[in-house]
Each structure stands twice: as C-alpha cells, then as structure tokens.
N, C-alpha and C positions, 0 to 999 in steps of 0.2 A: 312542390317547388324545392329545389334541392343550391339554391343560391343563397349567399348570405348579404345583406343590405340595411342600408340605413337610406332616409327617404327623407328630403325637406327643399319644398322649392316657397320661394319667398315673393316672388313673383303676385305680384294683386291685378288681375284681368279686368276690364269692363268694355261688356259684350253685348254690340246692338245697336241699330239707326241711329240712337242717341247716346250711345257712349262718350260723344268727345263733350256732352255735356260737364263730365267727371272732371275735367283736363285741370280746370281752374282749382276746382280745388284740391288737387293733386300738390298742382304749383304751389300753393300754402305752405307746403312741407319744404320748400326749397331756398338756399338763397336768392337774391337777386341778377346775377349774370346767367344767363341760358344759352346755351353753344346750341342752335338749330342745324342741323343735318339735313342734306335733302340731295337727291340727285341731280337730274338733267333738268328739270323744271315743267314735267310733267304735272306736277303738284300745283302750279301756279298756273296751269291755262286750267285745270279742273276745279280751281276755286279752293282746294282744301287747303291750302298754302295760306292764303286771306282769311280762311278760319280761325286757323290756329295763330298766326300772328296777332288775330284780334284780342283771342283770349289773353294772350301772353301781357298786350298792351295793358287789359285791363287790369292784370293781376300784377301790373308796376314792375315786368320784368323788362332788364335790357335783353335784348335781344342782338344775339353776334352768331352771323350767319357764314355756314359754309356749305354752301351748294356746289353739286359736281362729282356730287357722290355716285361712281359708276357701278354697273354691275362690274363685279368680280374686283372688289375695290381692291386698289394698288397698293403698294410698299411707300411708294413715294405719295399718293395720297393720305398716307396714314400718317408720316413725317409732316405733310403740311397742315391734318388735324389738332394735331400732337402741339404743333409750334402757335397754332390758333389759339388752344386752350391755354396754355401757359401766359401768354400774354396777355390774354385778357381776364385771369381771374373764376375761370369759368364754375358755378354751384351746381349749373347740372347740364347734363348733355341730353337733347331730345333728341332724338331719331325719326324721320317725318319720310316713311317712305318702305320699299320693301325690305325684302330680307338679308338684302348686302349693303343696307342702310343701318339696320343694326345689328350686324356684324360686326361692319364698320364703327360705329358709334362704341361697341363693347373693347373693341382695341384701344382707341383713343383713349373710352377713361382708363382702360390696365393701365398705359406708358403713360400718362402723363407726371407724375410723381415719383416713375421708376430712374433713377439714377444713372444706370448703367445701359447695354446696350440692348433693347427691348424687345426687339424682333428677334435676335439672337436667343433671348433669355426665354421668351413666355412661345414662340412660334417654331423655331430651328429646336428649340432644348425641349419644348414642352413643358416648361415648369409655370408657377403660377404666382404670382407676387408675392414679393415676404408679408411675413405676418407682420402686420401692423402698417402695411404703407398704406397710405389714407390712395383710395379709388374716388373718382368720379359719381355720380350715382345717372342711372341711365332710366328713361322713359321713355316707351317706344308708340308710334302713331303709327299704324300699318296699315299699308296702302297694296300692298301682294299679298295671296297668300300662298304658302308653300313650303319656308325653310323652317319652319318653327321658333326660328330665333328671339322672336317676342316673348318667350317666356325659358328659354334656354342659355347657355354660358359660349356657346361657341362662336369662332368667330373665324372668319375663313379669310388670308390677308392673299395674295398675289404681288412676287416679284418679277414684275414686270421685265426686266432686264434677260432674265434667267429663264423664263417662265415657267416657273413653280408656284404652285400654290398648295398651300398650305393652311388646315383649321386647326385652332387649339381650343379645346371646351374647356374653359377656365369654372375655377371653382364657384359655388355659388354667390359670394361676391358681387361676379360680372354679373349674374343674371339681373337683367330690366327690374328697375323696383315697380313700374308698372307696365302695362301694356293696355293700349287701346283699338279694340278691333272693331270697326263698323264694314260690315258686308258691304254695303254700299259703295266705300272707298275705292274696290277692288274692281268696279263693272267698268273702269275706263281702263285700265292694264289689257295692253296689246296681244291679241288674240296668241300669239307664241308664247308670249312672256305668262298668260294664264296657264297653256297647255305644258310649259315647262313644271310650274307648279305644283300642275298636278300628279304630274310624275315624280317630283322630288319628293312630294308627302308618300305618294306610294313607296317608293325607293326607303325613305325612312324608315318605315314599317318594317318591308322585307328586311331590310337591312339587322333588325334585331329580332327578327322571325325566325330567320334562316341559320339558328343557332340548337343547340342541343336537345335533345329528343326525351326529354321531362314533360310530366304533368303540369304544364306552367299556366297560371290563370293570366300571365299575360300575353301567352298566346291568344289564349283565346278574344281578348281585348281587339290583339290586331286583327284578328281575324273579322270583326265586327268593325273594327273600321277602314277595311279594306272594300269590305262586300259597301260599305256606305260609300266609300270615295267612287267605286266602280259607278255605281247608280248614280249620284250625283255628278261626276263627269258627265257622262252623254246627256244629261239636262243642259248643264252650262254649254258644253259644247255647239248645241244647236239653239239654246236661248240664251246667251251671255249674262241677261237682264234680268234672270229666273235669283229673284232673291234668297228667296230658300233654298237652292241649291248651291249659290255662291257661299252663304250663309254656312251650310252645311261643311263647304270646303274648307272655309276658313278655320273652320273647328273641329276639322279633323287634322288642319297642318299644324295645329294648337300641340293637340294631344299625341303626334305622331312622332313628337321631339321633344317633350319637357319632359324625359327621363322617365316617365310613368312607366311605359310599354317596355322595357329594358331592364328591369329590376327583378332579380333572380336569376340572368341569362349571360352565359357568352354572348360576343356581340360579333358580327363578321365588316362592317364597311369597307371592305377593299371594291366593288363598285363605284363607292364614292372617291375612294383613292385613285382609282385607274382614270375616273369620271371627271377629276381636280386637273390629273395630268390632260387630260384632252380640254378640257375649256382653257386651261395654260396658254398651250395652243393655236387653239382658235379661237376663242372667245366666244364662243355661243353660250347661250344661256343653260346656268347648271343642271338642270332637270332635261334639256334636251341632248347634254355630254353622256348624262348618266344611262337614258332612256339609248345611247347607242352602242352601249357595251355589255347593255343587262341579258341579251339574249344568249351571245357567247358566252358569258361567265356563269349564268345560272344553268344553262346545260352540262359544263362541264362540273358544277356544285352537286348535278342533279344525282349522280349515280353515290358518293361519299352520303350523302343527307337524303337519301332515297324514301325514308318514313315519314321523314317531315315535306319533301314537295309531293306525297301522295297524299300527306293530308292537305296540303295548301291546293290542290286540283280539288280534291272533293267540297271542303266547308268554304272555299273562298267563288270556287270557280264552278260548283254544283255540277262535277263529274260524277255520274254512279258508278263506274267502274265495273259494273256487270261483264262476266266472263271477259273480263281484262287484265293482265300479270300490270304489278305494281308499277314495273317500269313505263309500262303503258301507259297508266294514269296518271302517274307524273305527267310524261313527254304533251298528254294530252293538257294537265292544266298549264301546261308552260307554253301551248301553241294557244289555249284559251288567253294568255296574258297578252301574247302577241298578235292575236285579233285585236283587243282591245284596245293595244299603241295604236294600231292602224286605223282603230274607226275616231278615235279621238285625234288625231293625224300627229302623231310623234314618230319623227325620225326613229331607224331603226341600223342605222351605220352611221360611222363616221365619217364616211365619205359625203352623208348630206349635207354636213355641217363645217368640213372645209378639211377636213384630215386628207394627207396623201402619205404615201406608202414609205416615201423618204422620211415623215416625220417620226414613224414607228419608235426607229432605236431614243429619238430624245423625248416621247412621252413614256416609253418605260423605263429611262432612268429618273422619271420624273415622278415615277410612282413610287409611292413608299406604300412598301409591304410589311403590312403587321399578322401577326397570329389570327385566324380568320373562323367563321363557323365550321367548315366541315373539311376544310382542305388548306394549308397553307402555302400562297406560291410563291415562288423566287422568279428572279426577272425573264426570264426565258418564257416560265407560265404566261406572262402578263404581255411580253410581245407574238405567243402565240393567239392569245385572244383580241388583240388588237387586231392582228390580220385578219381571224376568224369576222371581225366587224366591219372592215372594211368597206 
C-alpha cells in the first residue's frame, strides 16, 4: 500500500432483529428535546414509526417531529429543518428512515449553530464547520440499505430551483454517533427503492476500486464484498423476505462507505457526480441515476485502468481469460457486470428514468468534475457519455 492515512470512525453500530432494543439506552446519553426525522410515512403504516416513538416516550423525551423527508432531500427542506431545530431547543437529531434521511439529518445538525450562510459555506465551498462550533449529535434508525450514510459524514443536499445536487463528506463530527440497523426494517422498501440500493453499494465500491494499480489490501476487501453483494442480490431479488440476504446487504452498504475500503487509494466518483447531475434531473432514485451512466463511463475508464478492470473481470466476475488479450478480459468482465444490472432489473440508460436529449447540455453543467482514477474529464467528456447513455 503506497498511501498515507490516519483512520478513526466513532460511529457505534448495533446490528440485528433486535437492535432497536439499544435505542433507549442510547437516549440516556442525550438531552431531553429529540428532532425525529422521517420521510413520506412509510415508517408509520409499517409500525416502526410506533416503535420508536414508544421508546422515546419512555425514556421522558419530547419528541418534535419533522416528517417529509424526501428522497434527494431539498435546499429548502433543509432551511425548514434547520429553522425546526433552533426553535425548539433540539439535544439530538434522530434520523428514522433511509439514506437521504440521514443525509438529511447530518446537514441540519452542521447549519444549525453555523452563523453565516451554510449551504454556501459546508456544500458550494466544501468546507467543514469551524473549530469549536457546537454540532447537533445524530442517531440514525435505518430503514434502506445502500448509501452507507449511517456510519459516514456525508451528506448529499439538492437545490431544487437549480437543480444541482451536491454531497459534502463532512469531517468526523457529522458522523451518526450511533446507528441502528435491523435487516428486518428494510423488507418493506419498494421493490426499486431496494434495487437502487443495491447498486449504490456496488457503485461505492467500484467507485474506490477503480483507482491506482498498487498492492492494496483494500482492494482486495472490495473485491470480497462485491462478489458478496453479487450473490446476495439475486437472493433478495427473487425472495425479498430472505433475511439473510437482506441481512447481508445491509452490511455490505455498512462497510462499502465508512471509509474503510478507501484508505491508502486515490478515489474516482465522477460516476456519482455525473449520477448527482441526472437525479437533479429527474429525480429517480440514486443508485438507479448511477446504474444509467456506469456502462458508458466504465468502458471509456476501461482502456487508461486496463490492469485493474482485468483484475475486477477475473477475482470479481470469475473470468479465466484463457487464450484471451487483456483487453478482452476486461470488455468481458464489464458485459459480465451488465448481465448482472439486467437480471437484477436495473435501468441501464437514462432514457429509462426520464432524461431526454434536450437535457444533455444542463446535467453536464451540473456535473462537477474532480480529479478522477484513471482519466480526468472536462465537460465535453461527460456530455459525450451522457449521449453514449442515452
């Protein structure tokens, strides 16, 4: 490993049917006001919503709710979390729901105490709160899995007006001081909303895979939770109910974003950048944005990074590559990945998910291009791969 790193996630997980046993005395640790977080109120026709208010009652907290927490949470939802918590005093912020619940919930506590203009500051700048301004503390109840946000700093906001979106992975701070994952939670999340999922955990992976051609042991990690995520998809896929594979998922969207797998590595996300700009958009859900531009972008990655997608064909996709040139092996584990969208049934253009050809020129000014694994694009690259997706 040829990287240099410092390593410290503060994040406390409790993992399992009975996790949310934990919850209460979690709350011991906190003061009295709890800002509850929750979406559309999916939470409350599957009961888990009554659960956890029960606990909250008994451990004597008030309770100040703000449900309506949408996928791809807004600019102006964030302003109206923001103006919640200040008014009421708020000791901790819960987060009761997927991955753009606590997104969402890690934005609020940044700005809530930040002075000045905070979307500007920690999201447009990328900067990260001064030292010393007193944060929210965040708990998260996860009810998808996929972004790994329950034990990570990032937080992905959408200006609605504009439509940009934008993640900032705030220092560790932001990260959840707990997280509670029961597989369970996860078996009523709508058949898309899981298969997006499970491509956003894939996508994670690659995304810090697809970087420099070292002896890395954290390659080899992903590569072990790739081939796991693969297997376990086509289980849930055709049994949604299969706990141990739910189970499975959820703890590889764990491990596929708490920084572990990234440590010693250049990192590439312009995928997820390109993938930001198209849910901007259209608003489809992120892992089916991402899953429609991976094919164009990783073919044209494939010939710069050509050692490392021949390894990802062989130890991910069990290509032998017998009397086959490298470029081969590659091209072959990269048509093996797009079997795989297909039998798991993931969009594979943006034309499925509501992109038209007029939108091209405003999701590639809407992409922000950073320094990447193996190829760096400017915007011309990123409206050619748009079309290529189409």
């Amino acid at each position: 490993m040829q990287g240099n790193f410092s390593y410290h996630n503060p994040t406390k997980l409790y993992f399992g049917d009975e996790s949310l046993n934990y919850l209460k005395e979690e709350l011991n640790n906190y003061g009295p006001v709890v800002l509850l977080n929750y979406g559309s109120g999916s939470v409350k026709r599957n009961g888990i919503y009554d659960q956890v208010v029960v606990i909250l009652k008994e451990a004597g907290k008030t309770i100040v709710e703000n449900p309506g927490v949408m996928t791809n949470p807004t600019l102006e939802k964030l302003h109206e979390g923001v103006k919640i918590a200040r008014e009421n005093n708020v000791d901790l912020i819960l987060a009761l729901g997927g991955g753009s619940v606590c997104d969402y919930s890690k934005g609020v506590a940044a700005s809530v105490f930040y002075e000045g203009d905070y979307w500007n500051q920690f999201w447009l700048q990328q900067k990260n709160p001064p030292a010393g301004q007193k944060i929210l503390p965040v708990g998260c109840i996860l009810t998808m899995a996929g972004t790994g946000s329950e034990m990570n700093g990032g937080s992905v906001i959408t200006d609605a007006e504009k439509n940009f979106k934008v993640g900032h992975v705030f220092d560790d701070r932001l990260m959840p001081k707990f997280s509670i994952l029961n597989p369970k939670f996860t078996m009523t999340v709508p058949d898309n909303q899981m298969k997006a999922g499970i491509y956003d955990i894939m996508n994670h992976i690659m995304e810090q895979y697809f970087s420099d051609f070292d002896d890395n042991t954290s390659d080899y990690l992903s590569e072990g939770l790739m081939r796991s995520l693969i297997t376990v998809s086509r289980i849930a896929v055709k049994n949604p109910q299969d706990y141990e594979a739910r189970s499975n998922i959820m703890w590889t969207a764990t491990w596929a974003l708490n920084t572990l797998i990234g440590l010693g590595k250049r990192q590439d996300w312009m995928v997820h950048m390109i993938g930001h700009s198209v849910g901007a958009w259209t608003h489809a859900p992120h892992g089916y944005a991402l899953a429609t531009v991976s094919m164009a972008y990783y073919r044209r990655a494939m010939k710069p990074g050509l050692p490392k997608f021949v390894r990802f064909a062989k130890n991910v996709w069990d290509i032998k590559g017998d009397g086959m040139t490298d470029a081969q092996i590659a091209d072959a584990g990269i048509e093996a990945m797009r079997n795989w969208m297909l039998e798991i049934g993931l969009p594979l253009t943006i034309s499925e998910i509501g992109a038209t050809a007029d939108m091209i020129t405003g999701i590639t000014e809407g992409t922000i291009c950073y320094p990447s694994g193996y190829m760096d694009l400017k915007p011309e690259d990123v409206a050619e791969i748009l079309k290529e997706s189409l």
